[in-house]
C-alpha positions as CSV (number, residue, x, y, z in Angstrom):
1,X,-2.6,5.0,15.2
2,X,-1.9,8.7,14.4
3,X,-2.2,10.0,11.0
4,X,0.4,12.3,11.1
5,X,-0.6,13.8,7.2
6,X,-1.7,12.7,3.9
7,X,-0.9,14.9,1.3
8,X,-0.7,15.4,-2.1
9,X,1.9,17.2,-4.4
10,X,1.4,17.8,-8.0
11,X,4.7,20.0,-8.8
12,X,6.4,16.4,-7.9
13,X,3.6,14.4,-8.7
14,X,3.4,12.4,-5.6
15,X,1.1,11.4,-2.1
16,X,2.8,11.1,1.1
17,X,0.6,9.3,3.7
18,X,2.8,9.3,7.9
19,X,1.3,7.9,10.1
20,X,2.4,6.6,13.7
21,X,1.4,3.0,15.2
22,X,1.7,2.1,18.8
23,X,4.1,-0.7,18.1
24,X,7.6,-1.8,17.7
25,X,9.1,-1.1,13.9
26,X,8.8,-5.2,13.5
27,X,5.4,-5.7,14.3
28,X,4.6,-3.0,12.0
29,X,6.5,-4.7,9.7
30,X,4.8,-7.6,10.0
31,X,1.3,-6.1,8.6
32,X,3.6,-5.5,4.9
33,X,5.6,-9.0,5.0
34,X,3.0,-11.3,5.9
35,X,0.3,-12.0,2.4
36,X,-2.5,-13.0,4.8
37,X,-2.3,-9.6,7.3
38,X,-1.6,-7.6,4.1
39,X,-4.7,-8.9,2.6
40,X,-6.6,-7.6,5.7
41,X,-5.7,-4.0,4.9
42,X,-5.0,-3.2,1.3
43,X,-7.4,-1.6,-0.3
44,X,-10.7,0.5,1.6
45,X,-12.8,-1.7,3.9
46,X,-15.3,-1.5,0.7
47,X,-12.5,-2.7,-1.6
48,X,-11.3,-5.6,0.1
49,X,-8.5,-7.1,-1.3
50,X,-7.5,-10.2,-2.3
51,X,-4.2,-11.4,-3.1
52,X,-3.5,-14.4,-5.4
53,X,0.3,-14.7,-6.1
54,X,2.3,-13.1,-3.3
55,X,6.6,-13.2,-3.5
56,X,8.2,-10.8,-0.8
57,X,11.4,-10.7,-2.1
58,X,13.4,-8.2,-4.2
59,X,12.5,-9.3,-7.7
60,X,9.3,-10.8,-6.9
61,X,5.7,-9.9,-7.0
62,X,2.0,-9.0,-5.7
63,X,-1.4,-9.3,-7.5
64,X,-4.1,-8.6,-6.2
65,X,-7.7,-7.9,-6.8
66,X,-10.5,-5.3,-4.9
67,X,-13.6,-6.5,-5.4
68,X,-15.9,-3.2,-4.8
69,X,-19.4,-4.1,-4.8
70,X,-21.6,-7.4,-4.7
71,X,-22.2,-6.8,-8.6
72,X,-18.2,-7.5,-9.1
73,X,-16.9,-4.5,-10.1
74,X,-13.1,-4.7,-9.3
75,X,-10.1,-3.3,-9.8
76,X,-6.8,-5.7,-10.2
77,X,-3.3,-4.7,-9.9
78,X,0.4,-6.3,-9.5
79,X,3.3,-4.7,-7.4
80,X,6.7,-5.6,-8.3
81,X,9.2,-5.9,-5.3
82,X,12.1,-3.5,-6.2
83,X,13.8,-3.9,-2.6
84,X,13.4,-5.4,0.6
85,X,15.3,-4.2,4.0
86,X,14.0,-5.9,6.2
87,X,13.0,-3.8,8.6
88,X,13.1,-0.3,7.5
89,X,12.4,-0.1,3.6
90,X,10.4,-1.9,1.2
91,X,10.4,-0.3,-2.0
92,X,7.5,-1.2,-5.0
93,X,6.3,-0.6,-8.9
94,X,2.6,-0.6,-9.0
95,X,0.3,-0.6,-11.6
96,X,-3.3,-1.4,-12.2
97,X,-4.1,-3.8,-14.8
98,X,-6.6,-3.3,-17.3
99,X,-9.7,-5.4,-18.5
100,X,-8.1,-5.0,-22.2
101,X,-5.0,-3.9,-23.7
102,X,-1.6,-5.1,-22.5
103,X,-0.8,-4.8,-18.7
104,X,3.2,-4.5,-19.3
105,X,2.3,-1.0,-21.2
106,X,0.6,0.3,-17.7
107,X,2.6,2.9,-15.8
108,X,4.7,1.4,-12.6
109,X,4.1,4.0,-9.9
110,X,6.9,3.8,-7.3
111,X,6.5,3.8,-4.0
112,X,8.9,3.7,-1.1
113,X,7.9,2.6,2.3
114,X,9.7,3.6,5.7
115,X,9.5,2.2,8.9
116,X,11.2,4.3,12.0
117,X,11.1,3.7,15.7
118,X,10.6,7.2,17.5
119,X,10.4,6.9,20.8
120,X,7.6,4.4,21.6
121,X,5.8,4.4,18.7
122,X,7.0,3.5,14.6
123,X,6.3,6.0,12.4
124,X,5.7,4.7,8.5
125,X,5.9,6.6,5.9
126,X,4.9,5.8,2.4
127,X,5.6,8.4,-0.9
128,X,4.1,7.0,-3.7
129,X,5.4,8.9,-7.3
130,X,3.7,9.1,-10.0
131,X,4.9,8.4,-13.8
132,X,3.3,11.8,-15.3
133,X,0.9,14.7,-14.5
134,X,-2.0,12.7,-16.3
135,X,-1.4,9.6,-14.1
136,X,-0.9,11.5,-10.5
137,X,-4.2,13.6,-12.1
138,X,-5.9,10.4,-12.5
139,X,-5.0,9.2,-9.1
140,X,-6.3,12.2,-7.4
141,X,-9.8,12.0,-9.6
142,X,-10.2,8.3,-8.5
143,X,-9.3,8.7,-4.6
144,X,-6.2,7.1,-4.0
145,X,-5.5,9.5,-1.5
146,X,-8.7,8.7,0.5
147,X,-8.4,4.8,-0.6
148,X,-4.9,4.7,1.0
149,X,-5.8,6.5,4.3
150,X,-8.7,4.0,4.6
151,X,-6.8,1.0,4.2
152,X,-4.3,2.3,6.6
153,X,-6.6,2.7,8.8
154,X,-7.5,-0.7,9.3
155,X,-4.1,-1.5,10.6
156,X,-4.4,-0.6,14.3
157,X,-7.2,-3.3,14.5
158,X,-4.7,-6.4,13.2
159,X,-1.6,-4.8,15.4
160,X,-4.4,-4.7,18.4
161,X,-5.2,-8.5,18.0
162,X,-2.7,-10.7,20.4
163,X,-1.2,-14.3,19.0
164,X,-0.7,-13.0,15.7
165,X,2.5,-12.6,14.1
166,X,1.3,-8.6,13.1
């Protein structure tokens, strides 16, 4: 894998991560689609995640939970499925939800995931925007940017491993 960037934007409130797998477009699908190879790489290798309820469809949903340290301190959160094209676009709400208060009052951050062949490698790209300055603020404070890259990061390892569907 290449990172191609990872940026940040605060005029548009909003993190771009590129970055380039040596793989077909459905392969690299298949690290998204699939709840068990997804579970391998979302969230930081010292945020594992795990994923209770998982309904790839447009409509349906993701929650998850990353556990960061053997004491339990974790951080849940549930994506909503806006759209699905299957295999060039998945687009998501995400939100964190909180030990109190009421999760439907969270923010939904959108994000819009790309897949595109380019020569011999796919090349994903995933803008994540950000409800208002204070959220994309609070993002940046608690290192999504660097949280993303590292879960990305772990990809190349599953697409390396042969007899698996990613």
């Amino acid at each position: 894998m290449t990172f191609v960037s990872a940026e940040k934007d605060a005029a548009n409130r909003t993190m771009t991560f590129i970055a380039e797998f040596d793989a077909p477009v459905e392969r690299v699908w298949s690290v998204w689609s699939d709840r068990d190879t997804l579970e391998r790489w979302w969230g930081p290798p010292e945020y594992p995640a795990t994923i209770s309820e998982f309904d790839f469809v447009a409509g349906g949903r993701m929650l998850y939970r990353m556990v960061g340290d053997p004491e339990g301190e974790h951080l849940d959160g549930r994506l909503r499925f806006i759209s699905i094209d299957e295999p060039r676009e998945i687009v998501y709400d995400e939100a964190f939800i909180p030990a109190e208060g009421d999760p439907d009052e969270q923010p939904l951050n959108r994000s819009v995931v790309t897949f595109e062949a380019t020569g011999d490698v796919t090349r994903m790209t995933i803008i994540t925007t950000f409800t208002s300055d204070e959220e994309f603020e609070q993002a940046v404070e608690f290192g999504a940017l660097e949280g993303y890259e590292a879960g990305i990061g772990q990809i190349d390892a599953i697409l390396a491993e042969k007899g698996t569907s990613a």
